[in-house]
C-alpha positions as CSV (number, residue, x, y, z in Angstrom):
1,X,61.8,-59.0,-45.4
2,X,64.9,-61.2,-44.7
3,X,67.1,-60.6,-47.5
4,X,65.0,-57.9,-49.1
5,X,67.9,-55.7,-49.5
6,X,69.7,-58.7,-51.9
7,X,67.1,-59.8,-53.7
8,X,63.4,-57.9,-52.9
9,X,60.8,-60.6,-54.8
10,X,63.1,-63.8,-53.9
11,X,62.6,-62.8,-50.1
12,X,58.5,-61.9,-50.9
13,X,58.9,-65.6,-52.2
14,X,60.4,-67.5,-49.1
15,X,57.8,-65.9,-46.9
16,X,55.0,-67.4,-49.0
17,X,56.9,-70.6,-48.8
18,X,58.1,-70.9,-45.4
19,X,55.0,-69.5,-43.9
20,X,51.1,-70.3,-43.2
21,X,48.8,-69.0,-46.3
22,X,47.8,-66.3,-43.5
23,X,50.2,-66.2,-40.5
24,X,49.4,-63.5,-37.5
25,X,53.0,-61.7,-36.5
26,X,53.4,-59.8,-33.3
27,X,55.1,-56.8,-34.3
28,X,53.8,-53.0,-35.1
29,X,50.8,-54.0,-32.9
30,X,50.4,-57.3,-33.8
31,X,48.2,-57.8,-37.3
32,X,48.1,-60.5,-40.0
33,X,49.3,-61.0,-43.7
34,X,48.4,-62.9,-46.6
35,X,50.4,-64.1,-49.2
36,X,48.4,-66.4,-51.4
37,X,46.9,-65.3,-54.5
38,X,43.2,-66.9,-53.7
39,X,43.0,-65.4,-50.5
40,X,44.2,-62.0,-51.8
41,X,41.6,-61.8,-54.4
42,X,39.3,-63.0,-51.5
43,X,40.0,-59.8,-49.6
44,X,40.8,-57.5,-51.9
45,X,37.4,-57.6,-53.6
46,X,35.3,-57.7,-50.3
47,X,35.6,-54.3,-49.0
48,X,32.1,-55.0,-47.0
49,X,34.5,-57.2,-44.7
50,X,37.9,-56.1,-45.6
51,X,37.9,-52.1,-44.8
52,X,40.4,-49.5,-46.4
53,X,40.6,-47.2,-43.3
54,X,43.2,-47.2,-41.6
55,X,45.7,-48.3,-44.2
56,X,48.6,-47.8,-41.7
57,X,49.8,-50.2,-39.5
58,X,49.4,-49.8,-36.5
59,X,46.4,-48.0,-36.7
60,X,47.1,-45.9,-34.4
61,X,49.5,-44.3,-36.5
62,X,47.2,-43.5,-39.2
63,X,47.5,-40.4,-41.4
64,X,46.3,-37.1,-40.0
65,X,43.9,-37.0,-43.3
66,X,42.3,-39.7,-45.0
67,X,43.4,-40.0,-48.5
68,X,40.3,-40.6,-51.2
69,X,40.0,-43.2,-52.6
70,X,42.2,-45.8,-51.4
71,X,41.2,-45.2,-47.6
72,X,37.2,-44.8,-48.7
73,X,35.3,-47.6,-49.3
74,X,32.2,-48.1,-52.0
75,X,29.9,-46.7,-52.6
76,X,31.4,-43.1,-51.6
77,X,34.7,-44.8,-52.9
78,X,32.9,-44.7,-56.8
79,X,32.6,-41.1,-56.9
80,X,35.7,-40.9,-56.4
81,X,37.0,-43.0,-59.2
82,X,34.3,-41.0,-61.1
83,X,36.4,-38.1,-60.5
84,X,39.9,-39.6,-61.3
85,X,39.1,-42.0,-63.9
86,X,38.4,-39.8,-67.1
87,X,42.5,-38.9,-66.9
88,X,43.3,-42.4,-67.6
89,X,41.2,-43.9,-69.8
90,X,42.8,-45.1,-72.9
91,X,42.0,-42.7,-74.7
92,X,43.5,-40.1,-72.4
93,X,46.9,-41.9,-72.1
94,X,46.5,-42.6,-75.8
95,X,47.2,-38.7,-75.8
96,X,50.1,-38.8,-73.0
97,X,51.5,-41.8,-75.1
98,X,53.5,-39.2,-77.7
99,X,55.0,-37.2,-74.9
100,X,55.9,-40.3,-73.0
101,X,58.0,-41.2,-76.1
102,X,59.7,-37.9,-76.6
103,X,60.7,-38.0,-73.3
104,X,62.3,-41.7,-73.1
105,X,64.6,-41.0,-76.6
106,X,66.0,-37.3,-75.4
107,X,66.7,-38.7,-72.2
108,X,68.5,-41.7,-73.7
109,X,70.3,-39.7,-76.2
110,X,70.9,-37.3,-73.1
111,X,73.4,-40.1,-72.0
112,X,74.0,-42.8,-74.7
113,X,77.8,-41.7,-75.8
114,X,78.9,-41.8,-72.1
115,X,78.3,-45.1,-72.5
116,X,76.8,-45.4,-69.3
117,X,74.0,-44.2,-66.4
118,X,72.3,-44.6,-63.4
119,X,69.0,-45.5,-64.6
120,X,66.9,-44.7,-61.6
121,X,68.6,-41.3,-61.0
122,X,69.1,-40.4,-65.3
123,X,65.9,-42.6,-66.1
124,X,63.1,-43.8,-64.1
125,X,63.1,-40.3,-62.0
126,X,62.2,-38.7,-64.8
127,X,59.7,-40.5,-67.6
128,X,56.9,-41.0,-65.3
129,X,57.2,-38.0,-63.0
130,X,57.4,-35.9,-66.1
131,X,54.0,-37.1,-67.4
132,X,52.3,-36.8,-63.7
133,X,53.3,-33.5,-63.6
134,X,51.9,-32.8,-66.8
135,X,48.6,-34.4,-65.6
136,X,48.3,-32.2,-62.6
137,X,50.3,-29.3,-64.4
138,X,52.9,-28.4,-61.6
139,X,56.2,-27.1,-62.2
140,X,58.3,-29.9,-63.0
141,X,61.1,-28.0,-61.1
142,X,59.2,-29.3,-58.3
143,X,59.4,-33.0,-59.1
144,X,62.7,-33.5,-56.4
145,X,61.6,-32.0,-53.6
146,X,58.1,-33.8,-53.8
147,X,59.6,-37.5,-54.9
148,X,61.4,-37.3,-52.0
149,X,57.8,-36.0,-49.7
150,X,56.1,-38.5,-51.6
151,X,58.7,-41.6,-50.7
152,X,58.6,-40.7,-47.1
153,X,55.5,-42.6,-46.4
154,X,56.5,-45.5,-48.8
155,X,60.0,-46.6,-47.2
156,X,60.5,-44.5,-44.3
157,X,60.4,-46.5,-40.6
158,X,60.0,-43.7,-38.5
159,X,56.7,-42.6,-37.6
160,X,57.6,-38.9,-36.7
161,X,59.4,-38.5,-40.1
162,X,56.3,-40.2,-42.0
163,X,53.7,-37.3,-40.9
164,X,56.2,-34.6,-41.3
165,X,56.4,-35.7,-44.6
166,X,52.6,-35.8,-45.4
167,X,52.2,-32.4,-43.5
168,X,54.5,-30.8,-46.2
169,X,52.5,-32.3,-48.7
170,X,49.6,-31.2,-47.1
171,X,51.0,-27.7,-47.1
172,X,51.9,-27.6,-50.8
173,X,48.6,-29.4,-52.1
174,X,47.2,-26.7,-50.2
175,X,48.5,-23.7,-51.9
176,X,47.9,-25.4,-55.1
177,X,44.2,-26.3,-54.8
178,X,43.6,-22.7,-53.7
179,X,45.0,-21.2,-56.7
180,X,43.2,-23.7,-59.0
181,X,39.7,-23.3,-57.1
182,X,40.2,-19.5,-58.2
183,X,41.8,-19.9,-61.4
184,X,40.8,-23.2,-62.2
185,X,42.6,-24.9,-65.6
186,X,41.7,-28.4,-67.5
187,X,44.0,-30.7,-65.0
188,X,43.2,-33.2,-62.7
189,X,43.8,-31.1,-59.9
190,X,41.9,-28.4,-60.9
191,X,39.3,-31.3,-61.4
192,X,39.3,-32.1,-57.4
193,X,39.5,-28.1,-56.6
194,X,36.2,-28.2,-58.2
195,X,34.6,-31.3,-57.4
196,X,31.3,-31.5,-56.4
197,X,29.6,-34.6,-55.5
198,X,25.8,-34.5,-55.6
199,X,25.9,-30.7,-55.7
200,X,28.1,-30.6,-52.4
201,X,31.5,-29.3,-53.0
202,X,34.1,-31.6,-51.2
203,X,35.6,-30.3,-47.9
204,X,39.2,-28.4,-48.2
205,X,40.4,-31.8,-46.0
206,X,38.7,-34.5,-48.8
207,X,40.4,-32.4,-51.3
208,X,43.9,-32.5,-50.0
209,X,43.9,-36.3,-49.2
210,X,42.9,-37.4,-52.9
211,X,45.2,-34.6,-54.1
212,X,47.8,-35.9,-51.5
213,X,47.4,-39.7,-52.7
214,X,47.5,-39.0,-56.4
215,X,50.4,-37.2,-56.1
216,X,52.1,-40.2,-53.8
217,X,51.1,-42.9,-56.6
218,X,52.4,-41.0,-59.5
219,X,55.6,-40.3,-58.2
220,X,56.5,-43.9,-57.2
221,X,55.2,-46.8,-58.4
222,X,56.2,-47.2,-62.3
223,X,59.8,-45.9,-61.7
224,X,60.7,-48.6,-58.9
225,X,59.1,-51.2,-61.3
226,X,61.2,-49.9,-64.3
227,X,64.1,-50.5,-61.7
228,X,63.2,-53.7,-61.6
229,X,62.3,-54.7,-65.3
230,X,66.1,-53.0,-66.1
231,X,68.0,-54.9,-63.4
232,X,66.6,-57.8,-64.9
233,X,67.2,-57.5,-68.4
234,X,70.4,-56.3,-67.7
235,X,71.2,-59.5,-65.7
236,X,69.5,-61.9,-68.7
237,X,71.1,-61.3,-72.1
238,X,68.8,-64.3,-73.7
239,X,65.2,-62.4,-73.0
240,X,66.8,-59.1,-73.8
241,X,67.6,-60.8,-77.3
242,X,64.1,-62.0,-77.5
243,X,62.4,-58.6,-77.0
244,X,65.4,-57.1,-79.4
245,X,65.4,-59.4,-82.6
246,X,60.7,-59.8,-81.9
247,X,59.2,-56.4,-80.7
248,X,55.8,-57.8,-81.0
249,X,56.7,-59.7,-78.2
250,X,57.2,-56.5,-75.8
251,X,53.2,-56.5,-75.1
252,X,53.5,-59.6,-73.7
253,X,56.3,-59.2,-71.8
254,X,54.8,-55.6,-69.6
255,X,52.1,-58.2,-68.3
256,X,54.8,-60.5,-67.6
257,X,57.1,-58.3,-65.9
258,X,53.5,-56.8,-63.9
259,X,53.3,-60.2,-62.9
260,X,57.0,-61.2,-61.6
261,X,58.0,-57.8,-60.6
262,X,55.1,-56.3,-58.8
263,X,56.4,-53.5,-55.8
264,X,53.3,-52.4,-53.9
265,X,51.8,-53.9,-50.6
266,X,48.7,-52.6,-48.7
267,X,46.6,-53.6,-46.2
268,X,42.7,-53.7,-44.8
269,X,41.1,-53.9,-41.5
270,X,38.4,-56.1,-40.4
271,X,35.1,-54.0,-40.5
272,X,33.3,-57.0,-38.4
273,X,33.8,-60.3,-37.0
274,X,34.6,-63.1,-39.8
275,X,35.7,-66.8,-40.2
276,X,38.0,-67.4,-43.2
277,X,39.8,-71.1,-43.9
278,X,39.4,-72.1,-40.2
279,X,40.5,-68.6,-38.7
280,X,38.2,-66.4,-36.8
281,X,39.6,-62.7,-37.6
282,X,38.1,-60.1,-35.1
283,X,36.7,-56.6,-35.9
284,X,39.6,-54.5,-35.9
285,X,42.0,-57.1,-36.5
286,X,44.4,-55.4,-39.6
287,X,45.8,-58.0,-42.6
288,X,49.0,-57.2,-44.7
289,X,48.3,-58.0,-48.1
290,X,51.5,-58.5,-50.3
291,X,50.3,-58.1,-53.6
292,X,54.0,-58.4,-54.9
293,X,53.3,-61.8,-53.9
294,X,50.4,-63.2,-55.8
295,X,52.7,-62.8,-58.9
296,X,54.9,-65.6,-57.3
297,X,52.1,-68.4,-56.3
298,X,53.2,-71.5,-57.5
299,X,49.4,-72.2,-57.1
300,X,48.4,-69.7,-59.4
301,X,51.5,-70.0,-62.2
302,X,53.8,-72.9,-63.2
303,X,56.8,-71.7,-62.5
304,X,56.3,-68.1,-60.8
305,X,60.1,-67.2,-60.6
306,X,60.9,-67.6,-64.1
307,X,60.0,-65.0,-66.7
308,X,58.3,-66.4,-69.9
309,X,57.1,-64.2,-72.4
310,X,54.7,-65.6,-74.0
311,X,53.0,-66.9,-70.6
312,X,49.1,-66.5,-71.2
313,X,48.2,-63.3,-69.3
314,X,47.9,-63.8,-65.7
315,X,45.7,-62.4,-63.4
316,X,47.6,-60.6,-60.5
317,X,47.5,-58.3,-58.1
318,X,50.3,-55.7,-58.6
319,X,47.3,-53.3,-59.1
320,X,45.2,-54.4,-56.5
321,X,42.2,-56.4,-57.3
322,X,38.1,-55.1,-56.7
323,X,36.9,-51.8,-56.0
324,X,40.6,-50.4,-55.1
325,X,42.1,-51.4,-58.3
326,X,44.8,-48.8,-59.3
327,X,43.2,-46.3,-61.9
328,X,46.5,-45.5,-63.3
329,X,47.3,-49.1,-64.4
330,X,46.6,-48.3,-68.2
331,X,48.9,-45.8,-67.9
332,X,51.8,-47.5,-65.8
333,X,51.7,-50.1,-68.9
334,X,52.3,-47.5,-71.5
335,X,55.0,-45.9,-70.0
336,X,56.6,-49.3,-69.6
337,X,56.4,-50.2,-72.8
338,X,57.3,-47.0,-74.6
339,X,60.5,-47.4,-72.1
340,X,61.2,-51.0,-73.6
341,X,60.5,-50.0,-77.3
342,X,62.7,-46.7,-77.4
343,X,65.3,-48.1,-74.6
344,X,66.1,-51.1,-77.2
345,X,66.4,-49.9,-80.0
346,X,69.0,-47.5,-78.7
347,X,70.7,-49.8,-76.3
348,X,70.0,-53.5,-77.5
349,X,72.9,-54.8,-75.1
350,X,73.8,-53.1,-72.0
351,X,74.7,-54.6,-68.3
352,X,75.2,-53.7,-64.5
353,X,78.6,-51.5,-64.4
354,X,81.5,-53.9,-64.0
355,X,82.7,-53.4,-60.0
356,X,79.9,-51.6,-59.0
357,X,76.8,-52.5,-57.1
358,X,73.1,-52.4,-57.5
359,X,71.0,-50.8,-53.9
360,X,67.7,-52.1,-53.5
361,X,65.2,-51.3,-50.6
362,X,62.2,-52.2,-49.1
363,X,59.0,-50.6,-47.4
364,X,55.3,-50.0,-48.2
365,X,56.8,-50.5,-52.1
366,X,60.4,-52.4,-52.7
367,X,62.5,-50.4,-55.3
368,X,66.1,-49.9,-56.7
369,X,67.9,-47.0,-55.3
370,X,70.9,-47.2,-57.3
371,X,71.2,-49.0,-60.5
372,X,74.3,-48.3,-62.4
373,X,74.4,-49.5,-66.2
374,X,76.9,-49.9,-69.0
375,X,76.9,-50.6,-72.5
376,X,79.8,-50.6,-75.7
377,X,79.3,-47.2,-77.7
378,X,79.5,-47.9,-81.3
């Protein structure tokens, strides 16, 4: 969006303003987008009328495979939530919680006496991606090489360098599920090596898209919004204080950060014909949901832009809404928090490097790029 690259949620914020609740644009094939929070939660939950597949827009540029579950609908989409869920239950991430925080306080001790980093290359690359990669137990040497395969599709604008990207994936997934379908272990993706569902094992091509989408989610989502949440308390000294000198209070504030800072977008298709607040959509017709900006609907919270921590907590849509609702969202909060805990205690006052400047951009997700921070050694 117009001045996305300055400030990514205030330009999500003067589209919802400036534009119709659900405006039709011309461009990548023409398709429309919603912005409102009502409407959102409208589509989001009515996957009878609002289909998953293609998520791409255009559609003719979908993905060479379909990736389970986000691009399946119910009730084929449940079993494979079945199949996912049990890996992030509480009481799973209950058990990925301890590892979470080992991780956060060696990698800010890694760095604390230089008195500075670059928190998404030193930080956010790593506390997330670490526990993914436990959960589908790959080599966490390979964590570069596939955050940069699994960006691709996220911020990339060129087609031809999108499917290259998922082709690779494809190719790795590939060698992976073959070795766990022989020599299967007790991770998730020996889990979708051997999946069955009603005694019929899953094609080799289901298999590689919901390993292909799991490993796109867990290598994206949480770091860019711990970009996010960092740039911000970095910028606002007063909540900073708030979470340092009242830790209770860092609960609260996940949700509220969830709720002003959320990254993802997605989309549906129109599986029929359908009349919605005086608009006939036709079947095929494809709507842009911004769920980044249901967090920001005046109509839905007194005063959206500003970040109150002990706001009630909001519904939103940073995870989706209905049958598509992110099964890792338990998990995302964790990591956030164990992040704001450990990161506070260590480094109650810190701030953007003096002379330097912040890199944001946008795409399917918006993130930080660059993010450089400082802070007084004592």
């Amino acid at each position: 969006p117009p001045g996305g690259e300055q400030d990514y949620h205030q330009a999500i914020k003067n589209i919802q303003d400036r534009c119709p609740d659900i405006f039709w644009v011309p461009y990548r094939g023409g398709h429309w987008v919603a912005t409102r929070g009502e409407d959102l939660g409208c589509i989001l939950k009515n996957s009878e009328t609002f289909g998953s597949y293609p998520k791409t827009i255009p559609k003719e540029e979908a993905n060479p495979v379909r990736l389970p579950p986000i691009e399946v609908d119910p009730p084929v989409q449940t079993q494979y939530r079945n199949l996912i869920n049990p890996w992030f239950t509480p009481k799973s991430v209950g058990n990925l919680e301890g590892q979470a925080r080992e991780n956060s306080i060696a990698l800010i001790e890694g760095f604390y006496a230089k008195g500075e980093c670059e928190f998404v290359r030193e930080f956010a690359s790593h506390l997330p991606i670490a526990i993914f990669m436990n959960l589908v137990a790959l080599p966490y040497e390979d964590r570069e090489a596939l955050m940069r395969l699994a960006e691709t599709p996220v911020y990339a604008k060129d087609h031809d360098e999108i499917i290259a990207a998922f082709r690779k994936m494809f190719e790795y997934i590939a060698v992976k599920l073959k070795e766990r379908e022989k020599n299967p272990g007790t991770d998730l993706l020996s889990k979708i090596a051997t999946a069955e569902f009603d005694g019929k094992p899953l094609t080799f091509e289901e298999k590689t898209g919901t390993a292909t989408l799991a490993l796109i989610g867990g290598l994206d989502t949480v770091a860019s919004t711990m970009g996010f949440v960092a740039h911000f308390l970095a910028t606002h000294p007063a909540h900073r204080r708030q979470l340092v000198d009242n830790p209770a209070l860092i609960g609260n504030a996940v949700e509220e950060f969830l709720r002003r800072f959320g990254v993802a977008t997605s989309s549906r298709i129109l599986n029929h014909d359908c009349d919605y607040k005086g608009i006939h959509f036709k079947k095929g017709d494809q709507i842009h949901t911004l769920l980044n900006a249901h967090g920001l609907d005046d109509r839905c919270f007194p005063n959206p832009m500003e970040v109150d921590f002990t706001r009630k907590n909001p519904l939103h849509s940073t995870f989706g809404q209905g049958p598509h609702r992110c099964p890792g969202s338990f998990l995302a909060r964790t990591e956030i928090r164990v992040f704001l805990e450990e990161w506070l205690k260590r480094i109650p006052d810190f701030r953007v490097k003096d002379g330097d400047q912040v890199k944001i951009r946008s795409g399917v997700n918006g993130s930080f790029t660059y993010l450089p921070l400082q802070w007084d050694v004592k």
